[in-house]
N, C-alpha and C positions, 0 to 999 in steps of 0.2 A: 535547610538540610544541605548535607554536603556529602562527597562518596569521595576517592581516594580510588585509582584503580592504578592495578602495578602490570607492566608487560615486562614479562621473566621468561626468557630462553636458558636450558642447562646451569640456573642459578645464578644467570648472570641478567642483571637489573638492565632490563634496555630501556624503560619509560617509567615516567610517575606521573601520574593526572590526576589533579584534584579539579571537579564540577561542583560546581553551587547552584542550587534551583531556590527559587522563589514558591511559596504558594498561599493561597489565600486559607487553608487549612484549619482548622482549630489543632493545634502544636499539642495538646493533651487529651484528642479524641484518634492520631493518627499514631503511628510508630513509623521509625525509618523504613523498615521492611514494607510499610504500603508503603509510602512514597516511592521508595525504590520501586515497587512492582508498578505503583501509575506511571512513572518515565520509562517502564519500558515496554510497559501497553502503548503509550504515544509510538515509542520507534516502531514497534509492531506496526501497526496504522499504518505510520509512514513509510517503510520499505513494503510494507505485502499492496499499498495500493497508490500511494503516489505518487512511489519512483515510477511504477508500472505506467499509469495515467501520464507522466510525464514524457518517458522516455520512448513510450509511444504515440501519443498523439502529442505530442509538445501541448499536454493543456496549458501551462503556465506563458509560452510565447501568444496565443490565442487571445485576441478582446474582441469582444463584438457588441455594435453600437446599441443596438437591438435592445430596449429594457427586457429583463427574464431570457431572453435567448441564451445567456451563460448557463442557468440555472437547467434550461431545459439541457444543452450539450453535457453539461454532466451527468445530468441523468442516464442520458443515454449511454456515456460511458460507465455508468457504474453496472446498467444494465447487461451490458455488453463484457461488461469482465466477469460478472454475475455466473452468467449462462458459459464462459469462457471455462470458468472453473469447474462449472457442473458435469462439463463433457470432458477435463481435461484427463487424460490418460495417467494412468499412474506414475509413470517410469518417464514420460514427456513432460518436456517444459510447456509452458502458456503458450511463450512466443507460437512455438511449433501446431499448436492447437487454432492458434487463430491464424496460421500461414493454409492450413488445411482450409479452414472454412474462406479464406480470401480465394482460394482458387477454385472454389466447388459451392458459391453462394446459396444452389438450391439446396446444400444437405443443410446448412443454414436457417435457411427458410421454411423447409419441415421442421426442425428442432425445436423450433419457438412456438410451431401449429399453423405456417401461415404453406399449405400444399399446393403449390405451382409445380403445374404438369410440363 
């Protein structure tokens, strides 16, 4: 499969990109329009949660020697952005939603069930 995408300001051509993907597909069970739409479920995916995971916690600078200790840190982060979104305010960003509960851990800590007096 291949797309072709134009960037056009005031009729005037400023880019042309053509993408090629690859996929293991059956080519006459699939139409362009799914493909298109799965590459951009992938990008979805990847800005709504790993730019996030990354640019905050640097997951990807992160190894730990630990067999499964990865496995469980991400959980925890995914747990953690989980609950981030559940509370997030409409009109606020994430960021600002988890800069709240960093400075206020106990409203935190009720939010999840766990009631420290």
């Amino acid at each position: 499969m291949w797309t072709v995408r134009y960037g056009v300001r005031k009729g005037e051509l400023l880019s042309h990109d053509v993408r090629h993907f690859l996929s293991s597909l059956d080519p006459g069970a699939v139409t362009p329009e799914d493909l298109a739409r799965l590459v951009r479920g992938h990008w979805q995916v990847e800005n709504s949660l790993h730019l996030v995971k990354n640019r905050w916690w640097d997951e990807d600078k992160h190894y730990l020697k630990r067999p499964g200790l990865g496995d469980v840190f991400a959980v925890l982060t995914n747990a953690v952005l989980s609950v981030l979104r559940l509370v997030q305010q409409p009109s606020g960003p994430l960021t600002k939603t988890a800069e709240n509960f960093h400075y206020s851990p106990r409203k935190a800590l009720q939010l999840i069930g766990i009631n420290r007096n």
